[in-house]
MIBA-924299 format. One record per residue: z, x, y of N, C-alpha, C in turn; residue in one letter. Coordinates in nm, 4 decimals, padded with zeros to 6 digits. Atoms other than C-alpha are relative to their C-alpha. Example, Ala and Ser with C-alpha at 12.3 -4.5 7.8 and 13.67 -1.06 7.14 Angstrom:
<nodes>
+----------+----------+----------+----------+----------+----------+----------+----------+----------+------+
:      n_Z :      n_X :      n_Y :     ca_Z :     ca_X :     ca_Y :      c_Z :      c_X :      c_Y : rest :
+----------+----------+----------+----------+----------+----------+----------+----------+----------+------+
:  00.0000 :  00.0890 : -00.1190 :  00.7800 :  01.2300 : -00.4500 :  00.0000 :  00.0900 :  00.1200 :    A :
: -00.0060 : -00.0820 : -00.1190 :  00.7140 :  01.3670 : -00.1060 :  00.0730 : -00.0770 :  00.1090 :    S :
+----------+----------+----------+----------+----------+----------+----------+----------+----------+------+
</nodes>
This chain:
<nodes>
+----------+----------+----------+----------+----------+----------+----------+----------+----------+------+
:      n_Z :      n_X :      n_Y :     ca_Z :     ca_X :     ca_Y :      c_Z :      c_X :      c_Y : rest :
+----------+----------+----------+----------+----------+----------+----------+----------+----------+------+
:  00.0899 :  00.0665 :  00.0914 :  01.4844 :  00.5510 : -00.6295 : -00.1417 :  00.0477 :  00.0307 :    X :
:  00.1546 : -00.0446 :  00.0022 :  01.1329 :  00.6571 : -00.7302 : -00.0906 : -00.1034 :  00.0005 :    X :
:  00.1218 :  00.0789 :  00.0084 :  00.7804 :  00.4951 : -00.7530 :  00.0533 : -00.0693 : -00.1128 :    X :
:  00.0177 :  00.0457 :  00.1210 :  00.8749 :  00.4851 : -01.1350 :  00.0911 : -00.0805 : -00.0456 :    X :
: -00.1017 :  00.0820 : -00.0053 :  01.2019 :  00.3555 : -01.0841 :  00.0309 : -00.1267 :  00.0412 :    X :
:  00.0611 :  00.1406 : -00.0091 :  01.0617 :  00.0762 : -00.9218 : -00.0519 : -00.0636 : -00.1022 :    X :
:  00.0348 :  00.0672 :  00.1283 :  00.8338 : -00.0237 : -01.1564 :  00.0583 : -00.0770 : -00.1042 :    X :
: -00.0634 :  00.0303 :  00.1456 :  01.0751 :  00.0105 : -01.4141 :  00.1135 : -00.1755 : -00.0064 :    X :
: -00.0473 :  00.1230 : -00.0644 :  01.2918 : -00.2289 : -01.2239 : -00.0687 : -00.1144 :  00.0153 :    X :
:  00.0620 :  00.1598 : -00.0235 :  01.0518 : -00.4802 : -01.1271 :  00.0053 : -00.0461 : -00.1532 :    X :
:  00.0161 :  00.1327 :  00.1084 :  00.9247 : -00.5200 : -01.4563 :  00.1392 : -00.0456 : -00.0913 :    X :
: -00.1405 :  00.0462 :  00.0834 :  01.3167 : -00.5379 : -01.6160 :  00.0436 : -00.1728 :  00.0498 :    X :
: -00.0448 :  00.1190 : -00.0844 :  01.3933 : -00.8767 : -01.3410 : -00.1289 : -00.0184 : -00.0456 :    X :
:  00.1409 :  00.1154 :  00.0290 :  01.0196 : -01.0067 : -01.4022 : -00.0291 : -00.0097 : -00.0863 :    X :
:  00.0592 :  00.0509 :  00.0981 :  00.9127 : -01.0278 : -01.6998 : -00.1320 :  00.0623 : -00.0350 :    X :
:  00.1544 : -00.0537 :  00.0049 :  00.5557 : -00.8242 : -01.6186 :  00.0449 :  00.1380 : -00.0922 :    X :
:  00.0325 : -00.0966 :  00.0048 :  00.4491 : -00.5488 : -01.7816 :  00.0187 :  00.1294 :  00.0443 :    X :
: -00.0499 : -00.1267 : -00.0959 :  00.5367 : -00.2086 : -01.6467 : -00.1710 :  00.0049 :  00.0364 :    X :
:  00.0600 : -00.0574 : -00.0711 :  00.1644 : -00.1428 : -01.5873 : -00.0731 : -00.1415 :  00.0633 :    X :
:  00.0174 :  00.0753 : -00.1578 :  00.0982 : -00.4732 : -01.4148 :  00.0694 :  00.0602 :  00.0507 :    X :
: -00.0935 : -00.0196 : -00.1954 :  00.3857 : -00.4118 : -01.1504 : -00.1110 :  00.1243 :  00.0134 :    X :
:  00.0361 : -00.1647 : -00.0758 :  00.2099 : -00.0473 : -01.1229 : -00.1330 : -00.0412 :  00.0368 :    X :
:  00.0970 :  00.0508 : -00.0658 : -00.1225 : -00.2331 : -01.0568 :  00.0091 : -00.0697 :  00.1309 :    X :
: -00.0412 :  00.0512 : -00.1356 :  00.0391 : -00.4493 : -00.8012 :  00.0687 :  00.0572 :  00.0920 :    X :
: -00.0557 : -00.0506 : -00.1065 :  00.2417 : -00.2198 : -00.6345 : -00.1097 :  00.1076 :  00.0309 :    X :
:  00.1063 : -00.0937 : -00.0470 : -00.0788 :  00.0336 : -00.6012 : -00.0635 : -00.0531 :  00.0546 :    X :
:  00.1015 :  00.0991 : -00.0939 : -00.2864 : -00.2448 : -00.4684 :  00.1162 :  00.0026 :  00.1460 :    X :
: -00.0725 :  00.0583 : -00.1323 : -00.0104 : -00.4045 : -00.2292 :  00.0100 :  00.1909 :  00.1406 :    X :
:  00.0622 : -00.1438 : -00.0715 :  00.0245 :  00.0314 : -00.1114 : -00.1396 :  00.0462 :  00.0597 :    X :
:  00.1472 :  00.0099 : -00.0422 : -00.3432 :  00.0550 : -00.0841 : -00.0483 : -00.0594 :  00.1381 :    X :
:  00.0414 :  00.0941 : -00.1084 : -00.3723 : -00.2440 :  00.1476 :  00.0398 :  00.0301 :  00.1046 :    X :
: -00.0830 : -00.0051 : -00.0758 : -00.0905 : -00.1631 :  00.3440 : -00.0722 :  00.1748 :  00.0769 :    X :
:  00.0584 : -00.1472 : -00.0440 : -00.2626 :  00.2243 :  00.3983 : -00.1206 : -00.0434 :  00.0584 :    X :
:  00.1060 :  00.0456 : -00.0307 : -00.5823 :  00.0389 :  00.4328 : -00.0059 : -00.1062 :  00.1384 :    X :
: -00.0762 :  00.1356 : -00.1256 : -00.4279 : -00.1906 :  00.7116 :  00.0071 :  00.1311 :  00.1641 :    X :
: -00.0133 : -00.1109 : -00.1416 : -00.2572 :  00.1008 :  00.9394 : -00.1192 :  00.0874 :  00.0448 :    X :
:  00.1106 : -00.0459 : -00.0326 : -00.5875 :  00.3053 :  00.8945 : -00.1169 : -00.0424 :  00.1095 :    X :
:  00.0998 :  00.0801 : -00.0859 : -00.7981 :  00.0348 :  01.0548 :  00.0605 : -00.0076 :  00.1445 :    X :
: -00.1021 :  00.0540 : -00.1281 : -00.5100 : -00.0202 :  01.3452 :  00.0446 : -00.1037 : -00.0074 :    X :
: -00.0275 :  00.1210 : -00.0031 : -00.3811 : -00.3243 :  01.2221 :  00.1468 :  00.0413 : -00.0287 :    X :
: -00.1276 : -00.0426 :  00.0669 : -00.0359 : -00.3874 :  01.1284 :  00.0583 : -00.0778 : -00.0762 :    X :
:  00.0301 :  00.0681 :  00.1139 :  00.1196 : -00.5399 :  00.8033 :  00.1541 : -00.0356 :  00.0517 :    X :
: -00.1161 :  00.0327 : -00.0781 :  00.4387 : -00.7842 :  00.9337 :  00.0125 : -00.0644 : -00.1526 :    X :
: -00.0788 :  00.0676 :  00.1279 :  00.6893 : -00.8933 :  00.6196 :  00.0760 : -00.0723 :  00.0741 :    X :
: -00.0948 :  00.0690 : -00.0355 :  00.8853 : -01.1579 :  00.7615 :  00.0826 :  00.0277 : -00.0750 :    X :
: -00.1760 : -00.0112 :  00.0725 :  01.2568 : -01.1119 :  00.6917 : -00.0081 :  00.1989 : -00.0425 :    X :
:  00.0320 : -00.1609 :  00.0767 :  01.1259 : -00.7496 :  00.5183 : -00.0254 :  00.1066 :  00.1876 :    X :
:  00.0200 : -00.1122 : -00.1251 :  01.0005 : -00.5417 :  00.8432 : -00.1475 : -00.0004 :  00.0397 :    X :
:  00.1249 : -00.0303 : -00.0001 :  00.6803 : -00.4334 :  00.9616 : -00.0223 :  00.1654 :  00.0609 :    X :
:  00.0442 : -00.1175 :  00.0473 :  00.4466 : -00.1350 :  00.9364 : -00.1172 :  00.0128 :  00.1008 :    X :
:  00.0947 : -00.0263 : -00.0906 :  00.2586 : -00.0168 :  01.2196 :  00.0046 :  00.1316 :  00.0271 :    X :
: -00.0075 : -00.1393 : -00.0914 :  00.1144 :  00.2939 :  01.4052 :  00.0286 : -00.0250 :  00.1137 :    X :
: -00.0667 : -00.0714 : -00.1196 :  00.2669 :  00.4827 :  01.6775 : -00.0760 :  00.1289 :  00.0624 :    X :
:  00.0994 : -00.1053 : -00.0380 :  00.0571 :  00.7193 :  01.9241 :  00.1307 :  00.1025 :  00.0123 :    X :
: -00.0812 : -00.0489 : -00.0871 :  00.2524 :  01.0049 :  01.9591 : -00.0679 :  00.1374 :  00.0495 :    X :
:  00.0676 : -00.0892 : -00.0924 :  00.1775 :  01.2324 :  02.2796 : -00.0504 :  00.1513 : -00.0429 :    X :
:  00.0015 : -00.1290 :  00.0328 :  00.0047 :  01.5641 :  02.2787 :  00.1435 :  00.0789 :  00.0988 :    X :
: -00.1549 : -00.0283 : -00.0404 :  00.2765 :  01.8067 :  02.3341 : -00.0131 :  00.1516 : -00.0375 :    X :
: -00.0214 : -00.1791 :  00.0359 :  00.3343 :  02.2193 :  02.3134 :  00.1318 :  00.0276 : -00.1069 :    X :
: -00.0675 : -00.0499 :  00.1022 :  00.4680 :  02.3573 :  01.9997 :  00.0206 :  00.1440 :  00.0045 :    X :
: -00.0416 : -00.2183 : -00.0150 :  00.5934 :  02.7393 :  01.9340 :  00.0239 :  00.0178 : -00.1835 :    X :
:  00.0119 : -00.0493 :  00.1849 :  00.5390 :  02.8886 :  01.5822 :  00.0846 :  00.0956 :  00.0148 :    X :
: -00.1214 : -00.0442 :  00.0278 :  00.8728 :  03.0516 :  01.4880 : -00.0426 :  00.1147 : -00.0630 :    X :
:  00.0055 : -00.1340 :  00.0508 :  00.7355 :  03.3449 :  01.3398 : -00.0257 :  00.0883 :  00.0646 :    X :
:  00.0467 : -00.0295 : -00.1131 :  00.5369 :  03.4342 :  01.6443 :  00.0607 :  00.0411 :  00.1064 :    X :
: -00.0557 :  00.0330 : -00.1466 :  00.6826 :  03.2830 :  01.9720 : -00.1322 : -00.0405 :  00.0394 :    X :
:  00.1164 :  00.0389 : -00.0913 :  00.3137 :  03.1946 :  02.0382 :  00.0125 : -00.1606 : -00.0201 :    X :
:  00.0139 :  00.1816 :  00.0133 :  00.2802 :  02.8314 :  02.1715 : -00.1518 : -00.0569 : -00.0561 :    X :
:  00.0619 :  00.1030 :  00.0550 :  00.0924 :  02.5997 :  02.0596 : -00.0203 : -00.1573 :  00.0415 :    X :
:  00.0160 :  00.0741 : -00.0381 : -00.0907 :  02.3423 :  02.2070 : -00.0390 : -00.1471 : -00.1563 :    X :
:  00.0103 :  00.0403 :  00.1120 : -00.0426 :  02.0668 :  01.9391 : -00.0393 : -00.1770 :  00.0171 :    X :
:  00.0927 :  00.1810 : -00.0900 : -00.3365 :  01.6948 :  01.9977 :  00.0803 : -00.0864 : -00.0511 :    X :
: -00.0784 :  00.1215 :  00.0145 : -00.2048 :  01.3662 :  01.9986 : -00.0115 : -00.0483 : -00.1251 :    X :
:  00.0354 :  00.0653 :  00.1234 : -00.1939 :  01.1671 :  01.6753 :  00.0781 : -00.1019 :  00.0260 :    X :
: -00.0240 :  00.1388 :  00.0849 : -00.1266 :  00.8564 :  01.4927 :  00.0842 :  00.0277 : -00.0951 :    X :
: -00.1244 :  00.0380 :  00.1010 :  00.1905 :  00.7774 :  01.3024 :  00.0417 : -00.0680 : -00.0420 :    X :
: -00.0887 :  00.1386 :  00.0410 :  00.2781 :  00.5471 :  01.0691 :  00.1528 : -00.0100 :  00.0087 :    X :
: -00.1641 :  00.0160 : -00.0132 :  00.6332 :  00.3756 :  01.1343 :  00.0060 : -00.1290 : -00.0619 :    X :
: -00.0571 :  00.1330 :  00.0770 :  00.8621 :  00.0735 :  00.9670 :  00.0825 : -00.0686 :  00.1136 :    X :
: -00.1256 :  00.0675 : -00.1506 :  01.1147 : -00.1469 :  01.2400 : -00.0027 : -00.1146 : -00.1291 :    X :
: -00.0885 :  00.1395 :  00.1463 :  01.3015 : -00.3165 :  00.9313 :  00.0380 : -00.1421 :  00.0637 :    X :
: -00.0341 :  00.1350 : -00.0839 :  01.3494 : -00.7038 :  00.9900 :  00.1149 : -00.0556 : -00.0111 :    X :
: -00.1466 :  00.0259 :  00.0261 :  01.6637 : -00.9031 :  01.0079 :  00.0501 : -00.0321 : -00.1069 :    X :
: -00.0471 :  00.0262 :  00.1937 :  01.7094 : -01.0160 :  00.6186 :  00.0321 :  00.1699 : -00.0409 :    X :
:  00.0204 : -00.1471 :  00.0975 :  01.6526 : -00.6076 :  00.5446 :  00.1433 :  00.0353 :  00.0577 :    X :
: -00.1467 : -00.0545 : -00.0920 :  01.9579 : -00.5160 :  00.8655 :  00.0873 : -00.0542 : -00.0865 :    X :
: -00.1206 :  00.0958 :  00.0318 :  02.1478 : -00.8031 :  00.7476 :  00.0471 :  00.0667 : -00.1964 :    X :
:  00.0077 : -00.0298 :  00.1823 :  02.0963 : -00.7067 :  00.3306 :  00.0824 :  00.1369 :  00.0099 :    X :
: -00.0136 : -00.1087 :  00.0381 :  02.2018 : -00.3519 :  00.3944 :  00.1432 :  00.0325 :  00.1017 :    X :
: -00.1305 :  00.0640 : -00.0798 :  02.5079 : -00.4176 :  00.6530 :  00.0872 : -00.0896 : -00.1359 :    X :
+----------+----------+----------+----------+----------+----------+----------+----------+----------+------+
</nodes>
């Protein structure tokens, strides 16, 4: 399923508009980008939550080469689905 396939879905079960839902699901995305950016993290009870993850600097090798590559630490967004989502999909 796509962005649009959402949409299309929400608004079929709700009743909205196709371009409300696409207002509300661009906001609720927004926030949620606007959330991990800052370092916060956005917890859905029952749904999951959405936080960053440091992960280490570390040596890479470019496959075309063989030359390594020293490659800096970053920031990664991740999901850790909650028990309604395990349980829903079990």
């Amino acid at each position: 399923m796509n962005k649009t396939d959402l949409i299309n879905n929400i608004s079929n079960n709700s009743g909205l508009t196709k371009r409300d839902v696409e207002t509300v699901l661009n906001g609720f995305l927004d926030e949620i980008t606007s959330a991990l950016s800052s370092g916060d993290k956005v917890q859905l009870i029952g749904f999951g939550t959405f936080e960053t993850r440091k992960r280490a600097a570390r040596t890479g090798r470019n496959p075309q080469t063989g030359e390594e590559l020293n490659i800096p630490e970053s920031n990664v967004p991740a999901f850790k689905a909650g028990n309604k989502l395990k349980e829903a999909v079990n």
